[in-house]
C-alpha positions in Angstrom: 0.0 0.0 0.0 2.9 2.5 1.3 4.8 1.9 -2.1 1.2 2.1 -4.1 0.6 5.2 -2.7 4.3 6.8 -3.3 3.9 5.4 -6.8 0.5 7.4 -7.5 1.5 10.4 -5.6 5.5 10.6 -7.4 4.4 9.4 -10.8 2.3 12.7 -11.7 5.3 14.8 -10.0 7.6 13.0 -12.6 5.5 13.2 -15.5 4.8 17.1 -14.4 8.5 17.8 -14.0 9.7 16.5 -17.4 6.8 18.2 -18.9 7.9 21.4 -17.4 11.9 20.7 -18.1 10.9 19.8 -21.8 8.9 22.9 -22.3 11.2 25.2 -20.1 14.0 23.7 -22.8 12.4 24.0 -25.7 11.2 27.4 -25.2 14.8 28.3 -23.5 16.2 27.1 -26.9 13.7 29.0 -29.2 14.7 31.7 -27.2 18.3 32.0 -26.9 18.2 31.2 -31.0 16.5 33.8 -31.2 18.5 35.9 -29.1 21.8 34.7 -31.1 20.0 35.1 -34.4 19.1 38.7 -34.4 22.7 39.5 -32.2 24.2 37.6 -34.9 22.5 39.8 -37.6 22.9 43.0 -36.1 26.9 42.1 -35.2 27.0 41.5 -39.6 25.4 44.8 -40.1 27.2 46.4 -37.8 30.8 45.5 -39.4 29.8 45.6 -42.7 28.6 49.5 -41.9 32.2 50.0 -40.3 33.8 48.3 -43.3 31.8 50.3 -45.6 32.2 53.4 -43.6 36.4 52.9 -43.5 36.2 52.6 -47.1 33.7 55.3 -48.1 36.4 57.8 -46.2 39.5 56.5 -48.1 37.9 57.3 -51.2 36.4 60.8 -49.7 40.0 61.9 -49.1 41.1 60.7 -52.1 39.1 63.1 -54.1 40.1 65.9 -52.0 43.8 65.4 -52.5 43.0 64.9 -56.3 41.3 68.0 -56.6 44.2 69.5 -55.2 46.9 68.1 -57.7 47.6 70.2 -61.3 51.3 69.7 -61.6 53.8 67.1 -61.0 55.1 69.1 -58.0 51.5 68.8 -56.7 51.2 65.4 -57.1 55.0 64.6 -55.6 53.6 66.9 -52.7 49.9 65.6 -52.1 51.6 62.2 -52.3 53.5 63.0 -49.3 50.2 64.2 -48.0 48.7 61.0 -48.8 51.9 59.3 -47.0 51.3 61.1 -43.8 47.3 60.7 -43.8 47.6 57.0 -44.3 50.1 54.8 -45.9 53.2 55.3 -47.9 53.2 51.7 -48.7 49.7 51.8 -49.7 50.4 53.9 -52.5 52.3 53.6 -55.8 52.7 56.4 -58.8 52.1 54.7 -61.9 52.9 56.1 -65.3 52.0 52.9 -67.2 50.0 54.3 -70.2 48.2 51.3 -70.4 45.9 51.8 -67.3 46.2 55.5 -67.5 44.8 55.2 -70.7 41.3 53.4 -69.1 40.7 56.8 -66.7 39.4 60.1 -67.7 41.7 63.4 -67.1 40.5 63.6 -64.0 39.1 60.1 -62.5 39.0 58.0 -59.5 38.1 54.3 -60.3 38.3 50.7 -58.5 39.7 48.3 -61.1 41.7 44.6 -61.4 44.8 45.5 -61.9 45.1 42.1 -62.9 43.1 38.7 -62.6 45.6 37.8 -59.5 45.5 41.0 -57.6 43.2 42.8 -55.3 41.4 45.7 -57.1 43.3 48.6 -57.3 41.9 52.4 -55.9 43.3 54.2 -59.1 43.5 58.1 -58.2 44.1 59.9 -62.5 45.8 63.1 -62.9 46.6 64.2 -66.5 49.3 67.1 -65.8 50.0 70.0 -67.7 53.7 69.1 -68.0 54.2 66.0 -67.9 52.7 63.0 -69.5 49.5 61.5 -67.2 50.1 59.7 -64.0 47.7 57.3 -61.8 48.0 56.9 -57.9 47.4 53.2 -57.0 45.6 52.5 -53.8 46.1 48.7 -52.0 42.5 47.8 -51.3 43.9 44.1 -50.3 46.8 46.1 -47.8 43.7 48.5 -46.1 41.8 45.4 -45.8 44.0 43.3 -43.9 44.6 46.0 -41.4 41.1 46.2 -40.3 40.8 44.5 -36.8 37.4 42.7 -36.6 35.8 39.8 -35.1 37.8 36.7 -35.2 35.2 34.5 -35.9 34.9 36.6 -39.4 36.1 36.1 -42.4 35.5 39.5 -44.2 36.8 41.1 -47.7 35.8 42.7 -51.1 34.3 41.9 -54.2 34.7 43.0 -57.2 32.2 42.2 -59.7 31.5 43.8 -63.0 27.5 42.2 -64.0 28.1 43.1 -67.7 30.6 41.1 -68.2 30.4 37.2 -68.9 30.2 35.5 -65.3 33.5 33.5 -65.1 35.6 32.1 -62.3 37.2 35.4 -62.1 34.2 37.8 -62.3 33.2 38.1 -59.4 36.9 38.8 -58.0 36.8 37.6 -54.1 39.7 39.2 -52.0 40.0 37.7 -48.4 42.2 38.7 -45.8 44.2 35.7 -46.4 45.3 34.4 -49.0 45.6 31.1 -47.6 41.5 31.1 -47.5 40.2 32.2 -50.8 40.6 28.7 -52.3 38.8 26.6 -49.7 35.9 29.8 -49.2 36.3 31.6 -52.4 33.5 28.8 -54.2 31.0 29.1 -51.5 31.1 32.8 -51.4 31.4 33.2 -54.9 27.7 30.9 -55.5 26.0 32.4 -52.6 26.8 35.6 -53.9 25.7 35.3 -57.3 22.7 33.6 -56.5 21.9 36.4 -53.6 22.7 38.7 -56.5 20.9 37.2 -58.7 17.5 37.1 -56.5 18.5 40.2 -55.0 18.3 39.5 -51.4 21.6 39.8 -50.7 21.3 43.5 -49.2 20.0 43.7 -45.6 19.4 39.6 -45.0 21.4 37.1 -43.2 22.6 34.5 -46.0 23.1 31.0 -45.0 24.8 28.6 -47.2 26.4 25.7 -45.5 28.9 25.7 -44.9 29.0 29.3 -43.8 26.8 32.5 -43.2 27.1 35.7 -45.3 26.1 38.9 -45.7 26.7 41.2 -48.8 26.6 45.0 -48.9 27.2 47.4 -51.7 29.5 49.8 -52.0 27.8 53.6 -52.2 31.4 54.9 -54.1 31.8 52.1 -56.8 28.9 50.0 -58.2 31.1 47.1 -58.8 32.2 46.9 -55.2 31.2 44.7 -52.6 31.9 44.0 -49.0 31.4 40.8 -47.5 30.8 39.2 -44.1 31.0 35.1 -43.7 31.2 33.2 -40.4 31.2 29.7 -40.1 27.3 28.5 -40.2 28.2 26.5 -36.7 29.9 29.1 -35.1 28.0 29.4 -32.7 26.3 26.1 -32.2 28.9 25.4 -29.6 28.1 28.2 -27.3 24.5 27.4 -28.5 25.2 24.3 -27.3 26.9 25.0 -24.2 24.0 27.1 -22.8 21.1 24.8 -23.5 23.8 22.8 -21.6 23.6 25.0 -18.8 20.2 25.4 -18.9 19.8 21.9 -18.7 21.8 21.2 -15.9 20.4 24.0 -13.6 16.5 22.6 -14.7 18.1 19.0 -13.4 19.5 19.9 -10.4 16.9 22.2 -9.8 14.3 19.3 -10.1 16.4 16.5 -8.9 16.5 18.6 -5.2 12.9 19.3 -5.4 12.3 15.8 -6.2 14.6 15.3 -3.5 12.9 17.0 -1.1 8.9 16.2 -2.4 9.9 12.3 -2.1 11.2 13.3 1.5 7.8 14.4 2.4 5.7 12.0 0.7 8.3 8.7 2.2 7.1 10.9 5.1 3.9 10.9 4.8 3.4 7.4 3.6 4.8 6.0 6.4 2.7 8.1 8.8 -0.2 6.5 7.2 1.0 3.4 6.7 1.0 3.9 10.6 -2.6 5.3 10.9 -3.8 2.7 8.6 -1.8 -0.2 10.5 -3.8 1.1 13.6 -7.5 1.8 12.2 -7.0 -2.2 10.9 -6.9 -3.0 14.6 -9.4 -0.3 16.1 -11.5 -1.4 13.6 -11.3 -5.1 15.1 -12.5 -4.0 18.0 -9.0 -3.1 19.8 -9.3 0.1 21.3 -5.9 0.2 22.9 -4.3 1.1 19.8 -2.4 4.5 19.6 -0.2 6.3 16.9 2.8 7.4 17.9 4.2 10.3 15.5 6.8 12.6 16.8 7.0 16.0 14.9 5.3 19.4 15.5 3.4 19.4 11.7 -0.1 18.6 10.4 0.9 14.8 10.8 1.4 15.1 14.2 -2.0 17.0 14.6 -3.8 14.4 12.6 -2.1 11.6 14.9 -3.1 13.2 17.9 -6.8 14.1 16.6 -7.4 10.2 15.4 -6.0 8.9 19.3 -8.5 11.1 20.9 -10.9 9.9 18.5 -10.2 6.4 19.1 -10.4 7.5 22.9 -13.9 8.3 22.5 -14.6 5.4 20.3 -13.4 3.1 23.4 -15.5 5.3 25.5 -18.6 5.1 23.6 -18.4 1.3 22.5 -17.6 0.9 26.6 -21.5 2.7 27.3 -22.5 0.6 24.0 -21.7 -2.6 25.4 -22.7 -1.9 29.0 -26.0 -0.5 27.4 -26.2 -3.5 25.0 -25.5 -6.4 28.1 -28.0 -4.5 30.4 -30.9 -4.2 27.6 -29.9 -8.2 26.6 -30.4 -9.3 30.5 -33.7 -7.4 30.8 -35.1 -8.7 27.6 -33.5 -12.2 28.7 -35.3 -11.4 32.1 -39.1 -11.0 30.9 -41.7 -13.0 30.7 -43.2 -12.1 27.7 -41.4 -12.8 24.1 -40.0 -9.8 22.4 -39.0 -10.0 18.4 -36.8 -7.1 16.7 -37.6 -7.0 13.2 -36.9 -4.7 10.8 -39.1 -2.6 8.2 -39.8 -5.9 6.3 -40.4 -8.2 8.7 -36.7 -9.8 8.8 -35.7 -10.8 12.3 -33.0 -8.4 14.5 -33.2 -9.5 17.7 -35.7 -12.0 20.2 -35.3 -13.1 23.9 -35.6 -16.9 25.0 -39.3 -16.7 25.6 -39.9 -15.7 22.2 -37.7 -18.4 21.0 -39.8 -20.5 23.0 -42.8 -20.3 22.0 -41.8 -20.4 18.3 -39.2 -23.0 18.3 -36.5 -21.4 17.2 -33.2 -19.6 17.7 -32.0 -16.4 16.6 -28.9 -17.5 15.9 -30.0 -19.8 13.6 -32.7 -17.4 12.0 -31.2 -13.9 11.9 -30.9 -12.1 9.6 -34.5 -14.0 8.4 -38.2 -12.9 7.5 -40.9 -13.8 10.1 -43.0 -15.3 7.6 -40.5 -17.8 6.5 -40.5 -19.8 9.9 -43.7 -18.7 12.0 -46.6 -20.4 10.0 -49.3 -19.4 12.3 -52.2 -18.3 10.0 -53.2 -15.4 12.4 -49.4 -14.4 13.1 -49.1 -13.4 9.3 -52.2 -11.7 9.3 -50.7 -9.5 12.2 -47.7 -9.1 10.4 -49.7 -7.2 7.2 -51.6 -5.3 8.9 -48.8 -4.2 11.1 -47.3 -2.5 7.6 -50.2 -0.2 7.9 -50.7 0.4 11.5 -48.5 2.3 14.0 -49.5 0.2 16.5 -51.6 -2.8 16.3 -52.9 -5.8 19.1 -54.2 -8.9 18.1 -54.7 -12.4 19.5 -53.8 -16.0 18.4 -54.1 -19.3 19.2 -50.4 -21.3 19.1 -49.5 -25.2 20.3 -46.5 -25.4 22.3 -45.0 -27.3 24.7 -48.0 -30.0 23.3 -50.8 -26.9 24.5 -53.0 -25.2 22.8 -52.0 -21.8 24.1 -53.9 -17.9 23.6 -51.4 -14.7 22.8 -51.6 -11.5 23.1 -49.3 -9.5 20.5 -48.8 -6.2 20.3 -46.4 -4.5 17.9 -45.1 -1.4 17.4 -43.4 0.9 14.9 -40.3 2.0 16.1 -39.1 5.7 15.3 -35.8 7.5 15.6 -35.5 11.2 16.5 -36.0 12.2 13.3 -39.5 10.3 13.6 -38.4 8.3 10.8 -39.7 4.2 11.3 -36.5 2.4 11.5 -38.2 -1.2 12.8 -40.5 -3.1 14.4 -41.3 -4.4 18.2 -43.0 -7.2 18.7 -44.5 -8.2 22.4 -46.1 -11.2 22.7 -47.9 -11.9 26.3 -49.0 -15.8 27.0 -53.0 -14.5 28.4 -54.3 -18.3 28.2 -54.2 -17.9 32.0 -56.0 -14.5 31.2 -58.9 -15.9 29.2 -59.3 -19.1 31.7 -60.1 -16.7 34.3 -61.9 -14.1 32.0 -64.4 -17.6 31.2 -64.6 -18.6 35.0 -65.3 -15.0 36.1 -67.8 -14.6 33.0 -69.6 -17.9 33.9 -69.6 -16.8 37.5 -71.0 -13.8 36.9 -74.1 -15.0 34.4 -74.9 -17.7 36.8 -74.6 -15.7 39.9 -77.1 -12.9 37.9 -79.6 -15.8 36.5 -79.4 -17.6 39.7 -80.2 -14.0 41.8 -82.2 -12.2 39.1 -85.2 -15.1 39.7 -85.3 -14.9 43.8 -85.0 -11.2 43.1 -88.0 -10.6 41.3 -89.8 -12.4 43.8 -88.7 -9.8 46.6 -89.3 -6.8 44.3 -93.2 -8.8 43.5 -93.7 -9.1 47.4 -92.3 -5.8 48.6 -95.1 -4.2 45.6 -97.5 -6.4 46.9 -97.2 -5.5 50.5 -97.1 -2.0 50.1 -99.8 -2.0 47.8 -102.3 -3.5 50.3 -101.1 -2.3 53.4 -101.0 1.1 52.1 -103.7 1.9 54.7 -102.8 -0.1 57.8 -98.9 0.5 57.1 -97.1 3.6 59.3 -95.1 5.7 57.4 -91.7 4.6 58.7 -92.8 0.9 57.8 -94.0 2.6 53.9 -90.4 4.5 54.3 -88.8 1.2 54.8 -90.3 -0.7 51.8 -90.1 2.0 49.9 -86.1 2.0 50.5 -85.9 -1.7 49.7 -87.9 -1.4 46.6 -85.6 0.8 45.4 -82.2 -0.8 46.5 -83.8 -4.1 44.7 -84.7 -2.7 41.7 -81.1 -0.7 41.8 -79.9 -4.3 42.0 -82.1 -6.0 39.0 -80.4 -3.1 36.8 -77.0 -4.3 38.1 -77.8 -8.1 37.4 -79.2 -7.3 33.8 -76.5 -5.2 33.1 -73.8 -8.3 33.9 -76.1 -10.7 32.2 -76.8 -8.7 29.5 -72.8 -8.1 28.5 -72.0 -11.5 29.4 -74.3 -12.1 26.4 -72.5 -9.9 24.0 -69.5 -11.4 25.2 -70.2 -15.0 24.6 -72.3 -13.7 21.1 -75.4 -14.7 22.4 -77.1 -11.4 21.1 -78.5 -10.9 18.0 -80.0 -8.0 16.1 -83.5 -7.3 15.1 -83.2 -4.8 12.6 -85.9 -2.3 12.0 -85.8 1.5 10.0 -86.6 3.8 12.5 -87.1 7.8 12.4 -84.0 9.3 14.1 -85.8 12.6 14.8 -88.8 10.7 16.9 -86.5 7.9 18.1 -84.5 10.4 20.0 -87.8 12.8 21.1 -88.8 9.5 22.5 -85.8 8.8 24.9 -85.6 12.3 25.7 -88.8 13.0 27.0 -88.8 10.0 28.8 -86.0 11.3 30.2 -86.3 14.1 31.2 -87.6 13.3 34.5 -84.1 12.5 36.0 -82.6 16.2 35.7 -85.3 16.9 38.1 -83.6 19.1 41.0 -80.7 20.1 39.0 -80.4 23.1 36.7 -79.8 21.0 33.4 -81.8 20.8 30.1 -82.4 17.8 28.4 -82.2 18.9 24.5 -82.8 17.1 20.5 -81.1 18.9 18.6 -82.1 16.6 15.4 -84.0 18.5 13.7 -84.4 16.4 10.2 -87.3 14.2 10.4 -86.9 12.6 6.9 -83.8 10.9 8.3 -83.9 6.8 9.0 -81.5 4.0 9.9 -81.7 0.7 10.0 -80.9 -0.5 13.3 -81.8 -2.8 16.7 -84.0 0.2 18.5 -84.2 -1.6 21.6 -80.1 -2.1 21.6 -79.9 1.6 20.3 -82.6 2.8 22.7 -79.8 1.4 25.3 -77.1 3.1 23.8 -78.7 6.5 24.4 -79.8 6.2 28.0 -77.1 4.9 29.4 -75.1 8.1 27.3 -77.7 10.1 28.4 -78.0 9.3 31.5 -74.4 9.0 32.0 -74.2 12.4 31.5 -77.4 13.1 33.5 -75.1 11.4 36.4 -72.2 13.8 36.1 -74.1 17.4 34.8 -75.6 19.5 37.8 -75.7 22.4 35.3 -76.5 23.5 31.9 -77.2 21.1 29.0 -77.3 17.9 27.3 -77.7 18.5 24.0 -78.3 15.4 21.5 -77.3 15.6 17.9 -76.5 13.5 14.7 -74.6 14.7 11.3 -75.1 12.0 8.5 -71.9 11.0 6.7 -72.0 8.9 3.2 -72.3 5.7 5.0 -73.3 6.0 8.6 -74.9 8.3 11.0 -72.7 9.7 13.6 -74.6 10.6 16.8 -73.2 12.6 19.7 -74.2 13.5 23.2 -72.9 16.6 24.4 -72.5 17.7 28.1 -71.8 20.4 30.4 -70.4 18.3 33.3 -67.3 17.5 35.3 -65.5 16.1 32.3 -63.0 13.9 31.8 -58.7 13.8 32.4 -56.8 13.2 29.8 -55.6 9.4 31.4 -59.3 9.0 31.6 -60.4 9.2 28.2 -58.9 5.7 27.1 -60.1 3.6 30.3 -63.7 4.6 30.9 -65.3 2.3 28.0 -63.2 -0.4 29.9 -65.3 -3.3 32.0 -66.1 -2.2 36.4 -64.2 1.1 35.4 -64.5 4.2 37.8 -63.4 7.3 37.5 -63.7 7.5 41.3 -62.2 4.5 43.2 -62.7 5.7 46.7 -64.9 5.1 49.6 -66.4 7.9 49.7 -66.9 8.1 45.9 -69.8 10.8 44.6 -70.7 8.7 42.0 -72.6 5.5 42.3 -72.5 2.3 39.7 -70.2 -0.5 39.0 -68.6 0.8 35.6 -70.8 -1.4 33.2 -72.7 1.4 31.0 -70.0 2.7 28.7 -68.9 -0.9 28.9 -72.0 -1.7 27.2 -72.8 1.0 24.9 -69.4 0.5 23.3 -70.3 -3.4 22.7 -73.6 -2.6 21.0 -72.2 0.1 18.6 -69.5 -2.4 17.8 -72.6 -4.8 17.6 -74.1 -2.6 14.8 -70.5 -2.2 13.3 -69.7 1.2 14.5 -67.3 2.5 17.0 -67.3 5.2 20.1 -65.1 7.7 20.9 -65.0 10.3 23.3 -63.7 14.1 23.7 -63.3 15.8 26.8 -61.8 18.7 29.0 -62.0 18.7 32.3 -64.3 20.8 34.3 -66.0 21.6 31.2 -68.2 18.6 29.2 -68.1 15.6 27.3 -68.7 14.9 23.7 -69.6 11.0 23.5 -69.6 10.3 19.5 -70.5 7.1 17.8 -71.6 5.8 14.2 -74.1 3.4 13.1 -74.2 1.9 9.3 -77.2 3.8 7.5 -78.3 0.0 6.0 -77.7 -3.3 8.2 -74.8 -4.9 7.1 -74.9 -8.1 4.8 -73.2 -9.9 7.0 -74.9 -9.1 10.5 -76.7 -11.7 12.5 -80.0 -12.7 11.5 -83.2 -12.1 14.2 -83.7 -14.9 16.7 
């Protein structure tokens, strides 16, 4: 890893660095050609202007001592003029009528001399008395005194371009002798064909082997002057500072790859370290420290992951204690717990759970529900958990060779971002429960049908006597079995009331439905009514007010539903109202009975339709009754396939509403 990682980190580096030294060459070299090119150009004009110049001034002063010559005494004394001023071996008085002959009486001229020699600087004089004369000039001699650049090979030509172009024409004088036959050829075709094309004049020539560069002379028309160098003079220099260039770019980027490789072996190895470590932390092994000594970033970051991985020890420390504590208190209760996730497939579960299903979570997690628990009502649960928050249900399950009853309630689980994240399962063994639910249930009908007969006798007897002892009786003895007619009849309510839910309970009741007027149903049970809020400051009101409304119901089991609501609330209202209402909906009526009363807490609202409830458990309770009514009333709405549901603030009413289906369901008992 340590070496993979140099290799990715180093090999761009390279690549970038003989990018950059390529391109830092390349342009370095266009550069410094350039540089040497126009130097190089500007060096040739610059001697060929000095040659030019030095010339152009010999033949100035020339004139001016001809002008000044008339006799042979002039010439004898401007040549010792011309002596001092410049050469005496330079000059030679020629009387050689052959040349003289060629000038004018008065001439200067540049000729041959002969096909051998340099061209001559012939200064004519035809003198009054004596025959003409011509001053000869050296242009070879001046030439080879001029001190310029080494490296240059400078001189004259002489070239006449009406004549027949020959070996001889043009005439190429060097400064050596020893040079004109290995240069002479080469200057000779570069300067005809530069001639020739005319380019000659303020360009750079090259012609391997060697550069030129022409100029004409502004005094003679057949004079030239000449610059040549070699054409690799300076390719060694050249040479020698791309050289240089190179060697500075390589030691430049060998100590900065030096030094970056340095850093990164550095690096690497610090995370070769760190990554050594998380291995092992992330094992589990918390003990695990880096141990980096410098006073840089690494050294922060080293420090920064072993306090991390301080409080990863310290948190999976909680974890674990958390985790071992939650494990021995599921372990620890009775009931069986399953963890599930979203889609049913299996987390966690505690022995009891394991139990009752026959299996074990180590063999089944990781697993859906479905696939091992085959218990047709179990699934069921498990659908209709997918749509429910929270959702009870009861099944029947064999284990341990019994038929066993369970009570399983499961719950959506949510983080704190209320987002579901799984599924609890709780599942209660209540075949205990229900054996004492049906011995209590069986108790209690007999009890009521075994008192309700001998009961009705007393109430029959205690009519009877006070009916004809009405006159004989004293009032204490009428006060008496008035007292006990009441208390019995109190009781007979009592015993119908158990009987009369044990009957729902077992589904021993059936429906007789009928269509009934909800507007004179209710007027009915209100003014019959109305009799209990005697002595209290309450109205009994029906509010229906739509007399074309019907419903196909039980009356006498809906009839029941409204007193005990209405009487309910009759119970708990001293003042104000009780106002009866309905609001038809596209399937069902909803009904409500409204209050004024002592209302209802909030840990109330969910208990009081619960069997012997009271909101008042005292001795000394207010209130009389056992807690059957609601009990009741929310069995015979479920009867008619409705449901109950009540709102309340304390101190200030009730609001009991409930729904009955406008038609009798298809599926609802028959009459009996």
């Amino acid at each position: 890893m340590k070496n993979n990682l140099q290799k990715r980190i180093l090999l761009p580096f390279i690549i970038f660095t003989l990018v950059l030294t390529t391109l830092l060459i390349t342009w370095s070299s266009i550069f410094i050609s350039k540089i040497f090119t126009e130097k190089e150009s500007e060096n040739f004009a610059l001697n060929l202007q000095y040659i030019d110049k030095h010339f152009a001034e010999i033949i100035h002063s020339s004139t001016v001592y001809l002008d000044a010559i008339k006799t042979e005494k002039d010439l004898q004394k401007q040549r010792r003029y011309l002596s001092k001023s410049l050469s005496i071996s330079d000059f030679t008085v020629n009387y050689d009528t052959s040349i003289i002959n060629q000038l004018s009486n008065k001439s200067i001229s540049i000729i041959p001399k002969n096909t051998k020699n340099s061209p001559q600087l012939l200064l004519s004089r035809a003198l009054n008395q004596q025959k003409p004369a011509s001053i000869h000039y050296n242009l070879s001699k001046e030439l080879s005194k001029m001190e310029l650049d080494p490296l240059f090979k400078y001189g004259l030509i002489f070239f006449n371009d009406k004549k027949n172009t020959h070996q001889n024409n043009p005439l190429i004088i060097l400064t050596k002798q020893t040079e004109k036959e290995t240069l002479s050829p080469s200057i000779r075709k570069a300067f005809l064909n530069a001639h020739q094309n005319n380019t000659f004049t303020h360009n750079l020539i090259i012609k391997k082997p060697l550069k030129l560069s022409f100029k004409q002379s502004n005094q003679n028309p057949h004079l030239y002057y000449f610059i040549a160098t070699s054409s690799s003079a300076y390719i060694a220099t050249f040479i020698k500072i791309i050289l240089g260039v190179i060697s500075v770019v390589t030691v430049f980027t060998s100590l900065l790859f030096f030094i970056y490789n340095l850093i990164i072996k550095k690096m690497t190895t610090s995370i070769d370290i760190m990554r050594t470590v998380s291995k092992k932390v992330a094992q589990g092994d918390f003990t695990q420290k880096v141990f980096i000594e410098s006073n840089d970033e690494i050294s922060e970051l080293a420090t920064s992951f072993n306090q991390m991985v301080e409080k990863l020890k310290k948190s999976s420390d909680i974890l674990l204690h958390q985790k071992e504590q939650s494990e021995a208190i599921i372990a620890c209760l009775p009931d069986g717990i399953i963890v599930t996730d979203l889609s049913n497939t299996i987390i966690l579960a505690n022995t009891q759970a394991e139990n009752i299903f026959d299996f074990t979570i180590k063999e089944k997690i990781n697993t859906p529900l479905e696939t091992f628990i085959t218990n047709k009502t179990f699934k069921e649960h498990l659908i209709s958990v997918k749509t429910n928050t929270v959702y009870t249900s009861e099944f029947s399950h064999t284990t341990d060779k019994m038929q066993k009853t369970f009570l399983m309630t499961s719950t959506v689980v949510k983080n704190i971002r209320k987002k579901p994240i799984g599924i609890v399962y709780l599942i209660r063994d209540i075949t205990h429960e229900k054996q004492i639910e049906e011995l209590r249930e069986g108790f209690l009908r007999t009890v009521s049908h075994e008192l309700r007969t001998p009961l009705t006798s007393v109430i029959g007897f205690i009519e009877l006597v006070t009916h004809t002892g009405k006159d004989t009786l004293t009032e204490e003895q009428h006060s008496c079995l008035s007292t006990a007619l009441k208390e019995a009849s109190t009781l007979k309510v009592l015993i119908n009331d158990l009987l009369e839910l044990s009957q729902i309970q077992a589904n021993k009741t059936k429906l007789a439905y009928k269509k009934i007027s909800i507007h004179e149903f209710i007027n009915t049970i209100t003014h019959s009514l109305t009799p209990l809020t005697k002595g209290k400051d309450l109205t009994l009101n029906n509010n229906v007010t739509d007399q074309t409304l019907y419903i196909d119901a039980d009356e006498a089991k809906l009839r029941r539903v409204f007193v005990n609501l209405i009487s309910n609330s009759i119970k708990f209202t001293e003042k104000g109202f009780i106002n009866v209402s309905c609001k038809e909906l596209p399937d069902a009526i909803e009904f409500s009975v409204q209050d004024s009363g002592i209302g209802l807490k909030e840990s109330e609202k969910d208990v009081i339709f619960e069997k012997f409830r009271q909101i008042d458990y005292s001795s000394t309770r207010e209130y009389d009754g056992i807690g059957l009514g609601l009990s009741i009333v929310k069995e015979l709405v479920e009867l008619h396939n409705g449901n109950i549901r009540v709102e309340s603030t304390l101190k200030k009413g009730s609001t009991f509403i409930f729904t009955i289906e406008k038609k009798r369901s298809l599926t609802a008992a028959p009459v009996s």
